[in-house]
N, C-alpha and C positions, 0 to 999 in steps of 0.2 A: 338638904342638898339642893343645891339650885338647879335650873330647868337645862336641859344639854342639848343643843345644838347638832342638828346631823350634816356631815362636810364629807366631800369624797374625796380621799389621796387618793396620788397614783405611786406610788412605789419603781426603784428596779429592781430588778426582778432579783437578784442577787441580796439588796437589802428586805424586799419580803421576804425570803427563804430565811434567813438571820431572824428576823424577827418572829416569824411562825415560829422556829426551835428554840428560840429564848422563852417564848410564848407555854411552850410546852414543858420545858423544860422548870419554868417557876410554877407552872398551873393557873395561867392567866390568860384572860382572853387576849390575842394582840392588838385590840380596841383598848383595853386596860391600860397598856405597856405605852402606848399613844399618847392616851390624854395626860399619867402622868407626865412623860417629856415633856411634852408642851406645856403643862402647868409650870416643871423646874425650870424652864427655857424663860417662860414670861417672868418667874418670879425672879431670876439670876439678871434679866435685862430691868424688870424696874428697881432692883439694888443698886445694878450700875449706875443709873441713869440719878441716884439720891447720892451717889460718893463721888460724883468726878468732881467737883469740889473740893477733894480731900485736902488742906493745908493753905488754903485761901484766905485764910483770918485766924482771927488770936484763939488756941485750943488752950492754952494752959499746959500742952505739953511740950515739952524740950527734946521729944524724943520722937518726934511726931515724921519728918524727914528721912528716921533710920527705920523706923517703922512701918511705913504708909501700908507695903504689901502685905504687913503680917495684919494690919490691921484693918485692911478692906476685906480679908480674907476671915477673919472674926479669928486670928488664932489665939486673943490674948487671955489672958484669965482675969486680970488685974490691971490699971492703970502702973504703969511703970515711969512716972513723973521724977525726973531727978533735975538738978539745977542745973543750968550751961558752965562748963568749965570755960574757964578762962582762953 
């Protein structure tokens, strides 16, 4: 585990009360519930920041246009490469 860093939030007061009871309610401290968000928050923004590119150059796929959302979003299973109709 690497070394952590201490930072002070300020909350409102409506969003800590949410979070205290999510907090309690999974059995997690609300320091926990924190640093994951922020870990998924950073790691969702350096994904974006590697796909805004998406269809700028030659992919090899023909389906790449009908696709883009399904495939920034990782829903594919399989490349689905078929030829350009006419």
């Amino acid at each position: 585990m690497s070394s952590r860093m201490k930072m002070t939030i300020y909350f409102e007061e409506s969003d800590y009360r949410r979070l205290k009871a999510i907090s309690l309610e999974l059995g997690r401290s609300p320091a926990s519930l924190v640093r994951d968000a922020v870990a998924a928050f950073v790691r969702r923004r350096l994904r974006a920041k590697k796909v805004q590119s998406l269809g700028s150059g030659r992919s090899g796929r023909y389906d790449l246009s009908e696709r883009a959302e399904e495939l920034l979003k990782g829903e594919f299973l399989r490349p689905a490469c078929r030829t350009p109709t006419p």
